[in-house]
N, C-alpha and C positions, 0 to 999 in steps of 0.2 A: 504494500500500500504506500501512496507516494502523495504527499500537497503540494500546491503550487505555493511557492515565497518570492514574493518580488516578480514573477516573471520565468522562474526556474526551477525544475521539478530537483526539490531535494529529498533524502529520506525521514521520517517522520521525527528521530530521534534528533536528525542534526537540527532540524525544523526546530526542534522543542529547546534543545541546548540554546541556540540563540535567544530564544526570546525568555529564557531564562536569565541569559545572561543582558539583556538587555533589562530585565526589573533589577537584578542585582546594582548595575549603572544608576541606575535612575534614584534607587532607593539610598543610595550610596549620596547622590548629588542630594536628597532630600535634609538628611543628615547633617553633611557638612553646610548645606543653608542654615539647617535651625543653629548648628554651631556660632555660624559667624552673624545670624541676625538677632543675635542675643543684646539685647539694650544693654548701654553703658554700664548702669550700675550693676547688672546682673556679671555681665561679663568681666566688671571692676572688682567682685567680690569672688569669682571662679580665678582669676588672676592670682588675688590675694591670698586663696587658700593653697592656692599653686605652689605660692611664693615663699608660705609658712613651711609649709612639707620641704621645699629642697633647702631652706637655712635646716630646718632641724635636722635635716638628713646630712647638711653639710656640702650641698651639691651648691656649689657657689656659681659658680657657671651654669647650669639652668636656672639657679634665682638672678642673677642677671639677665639671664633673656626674659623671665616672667616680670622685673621692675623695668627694661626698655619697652615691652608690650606698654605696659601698665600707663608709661610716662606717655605714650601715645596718645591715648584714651581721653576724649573729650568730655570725663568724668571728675567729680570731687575728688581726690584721693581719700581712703581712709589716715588716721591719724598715724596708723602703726607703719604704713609705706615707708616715713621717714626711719624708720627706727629700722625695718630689713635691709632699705636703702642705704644707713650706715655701717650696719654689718658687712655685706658685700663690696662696699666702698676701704674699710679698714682691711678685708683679705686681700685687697688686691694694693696694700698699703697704699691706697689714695689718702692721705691722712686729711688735707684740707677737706676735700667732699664727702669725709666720711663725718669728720669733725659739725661740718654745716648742717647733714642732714639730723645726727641726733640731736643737735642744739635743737631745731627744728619742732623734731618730736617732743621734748623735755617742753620748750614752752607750749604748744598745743594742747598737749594731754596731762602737762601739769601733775603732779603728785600723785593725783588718782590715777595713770597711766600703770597699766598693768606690767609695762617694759621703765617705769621711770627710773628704782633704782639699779639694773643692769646699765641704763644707755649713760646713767653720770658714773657709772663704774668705765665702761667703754671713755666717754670724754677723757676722764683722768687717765686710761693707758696710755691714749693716744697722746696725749701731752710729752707723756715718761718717753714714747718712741722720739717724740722730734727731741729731745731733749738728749735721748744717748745717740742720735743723728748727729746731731750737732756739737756733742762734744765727741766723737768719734776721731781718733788720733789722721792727720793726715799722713798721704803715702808721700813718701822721697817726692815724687812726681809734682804733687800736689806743692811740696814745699820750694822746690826748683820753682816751677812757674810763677811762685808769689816774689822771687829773687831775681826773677830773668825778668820779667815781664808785669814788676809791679803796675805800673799805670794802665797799661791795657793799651800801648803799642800806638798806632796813626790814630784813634781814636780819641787818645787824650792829646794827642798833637792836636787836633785839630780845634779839641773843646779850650785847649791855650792860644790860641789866634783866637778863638770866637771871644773869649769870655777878657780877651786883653792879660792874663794870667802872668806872674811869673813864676809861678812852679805849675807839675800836674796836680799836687794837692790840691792848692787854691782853684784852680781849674775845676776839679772833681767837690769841690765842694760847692763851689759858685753854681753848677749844673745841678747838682741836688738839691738845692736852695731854688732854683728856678722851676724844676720839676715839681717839686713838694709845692710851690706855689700856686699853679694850676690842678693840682689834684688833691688839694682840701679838701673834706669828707662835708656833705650839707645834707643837713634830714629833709629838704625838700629838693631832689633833685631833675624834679622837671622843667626847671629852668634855672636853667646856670648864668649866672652877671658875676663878671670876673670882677666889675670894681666896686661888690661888694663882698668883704672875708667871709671864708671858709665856717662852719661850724665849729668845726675843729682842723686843725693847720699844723705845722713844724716848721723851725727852724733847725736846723745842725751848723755846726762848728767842730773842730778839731784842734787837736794842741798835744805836743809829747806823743803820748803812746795810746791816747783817749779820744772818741770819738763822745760829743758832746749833742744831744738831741735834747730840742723843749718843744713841747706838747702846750696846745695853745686853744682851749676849748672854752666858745662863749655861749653864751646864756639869752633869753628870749628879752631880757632888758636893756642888752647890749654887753653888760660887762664880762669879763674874761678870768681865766684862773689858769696858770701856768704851771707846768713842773716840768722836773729840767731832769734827765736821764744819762747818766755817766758810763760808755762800754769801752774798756779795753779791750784792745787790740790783740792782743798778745794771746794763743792758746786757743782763739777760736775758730772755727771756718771759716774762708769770705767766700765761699758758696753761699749766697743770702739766700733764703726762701722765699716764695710769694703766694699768695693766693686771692682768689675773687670767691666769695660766696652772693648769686642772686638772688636770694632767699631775703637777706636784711640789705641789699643794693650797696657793698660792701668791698673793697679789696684790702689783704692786708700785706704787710711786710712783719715777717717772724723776726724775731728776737735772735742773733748769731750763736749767741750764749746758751740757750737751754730750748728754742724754737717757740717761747710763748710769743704772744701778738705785740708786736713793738711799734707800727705804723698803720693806722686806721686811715682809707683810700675812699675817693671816691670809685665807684665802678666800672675801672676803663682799665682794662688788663694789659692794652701797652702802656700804659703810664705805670701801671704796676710795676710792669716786667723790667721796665729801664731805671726804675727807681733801686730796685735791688741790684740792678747786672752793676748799677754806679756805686752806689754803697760797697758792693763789694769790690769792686775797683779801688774804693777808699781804703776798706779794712788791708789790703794786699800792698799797696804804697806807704803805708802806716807800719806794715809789717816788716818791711825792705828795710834792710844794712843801710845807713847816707852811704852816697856813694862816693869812692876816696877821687 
């Protein structure tokens, strides 16, 4: 016995195969629609329980692909996102972004946060990490190049012609002083007027073996309140740190000495970036033999 299919006399059993496998197809596509037409929050919260399972299991790398899903998602986050988001961010020693998002979580969910005392346990490790970072002995390598190459080569040639200088110190500090002047930290940043100060601002100076920073934070009635910051030179990195957190519209510059938060930025990650790569040009010149 034989049916026609399309046009062509097949046997009855291959007749049947097909169109079974033809519902299999289809049931299949039926499936993966309901998957994907799942509403934000539904779909925000299948994420989230995703997301739980591979931290507890330890599977870092699938809870990153379940928190880049997540951060996709044109939904609320839950509160606990920041708090996986920081675990994840700490395995892969992101310390700054790991650092941001438990801040994150801690003020959200606040004490009654069922992760609050873990993530101020996680904050405080991550401190301890930049802190043995940073006082981390350097290699011969590291030491040569703070002795060949203090100033930082045609680049501080150059900031010595721009800034009229006659050393690269003065140079490197004149350009630090200019940079830190445009990227003063302001709690309203959607508009910026330069010829009115910063919220909070720095000066630095230098002298001997001590790099010389004041912190310049005013207040809604105008007035100001200063303190002044004393880092030796001697003993620690000039690999400076930096980071932006979006979260509080935020960049900072770490502390050389133990990697706590030393310079509070507005949120422009090349101003960031050059304010450290100069400071540490500073600490490396600072650290250099006079030369005979």
């Amino acid at each position: 016995m034989a049916v026609s299919f399309e046009g062509s006399r097949l046997p009855a059993w291959k007749s049947k195969g097909r169109q079974l496998a033809k519902v299999a197809i289809v049931a299949s596509a039926l499936v993966a629609g309901q998957a994907a037409a799942l509403a934000p929050e539904h779909e925000t919260r299948r994420l989230m329980l995703a997301t739980e399972e591979a931290v507890t299991a330890e599977n870092w790398g699938e809870a990153s692909e379940y928190l880049n899903r997540l951060q996709l998602l044109d939904a609320n986050k839950p509160v606990d996102y920041h708090y996986y988001r920081g675990q994840v961010m700490l395995q892969s020693s992101h310390f700054n972004e790991a650092q941001a998002a438990l801040e994150a979580y801690v003020t959200k969910a606040g004490a009654e946060g069922s992760h609050y005392q873990n993530a101020l346990k996680l904050i405080t490790g991550i401190e301890r990490a930049r802190k043995d970072k940073a006082q981390a002995p350097q290699t011969g390598e590291e030491a040569r190049v703070a002795v060949i190459e203090p100033a930082g080569g045609n680049r501080v040639a150059s900031l010595r012609r721009l800034y009229l200088a006659d050393s690269d110190r003065e140079a490197l500090v004149l350009h630090l002083n200019s940079l830190l002047g445009v990227a003063g930290w302001r709690t309203d940043q959607t508009v910026v007027r330069l010829d009115r100060p910063a919220d909070i601002e720095y000066r630095l100076s230098s002298g001997g073996d001590a790099i010389s920073i004041q912190e310049i934070r005013r207040n809604n009635s105008g007035g100001a309140t200063r303190k002044t910051a004393q880092i030796p030179v001697f003993g620690i990195n000039p690999q400076v740190e930096w980071g932006c957190e979006q979260a509080v519209a935020t960049c900072w510059v770490y502390d050389p000495r133990d990697g706590s938060r030393l310079i509070q930025l507005s949120p422009n990650r090349g101003q960031a970036e050059e304010i450290a790569q100069t400071l540490g040009k500073l600490i490396r010149n600072l650290q250099a033999p006079p030369s005979s």
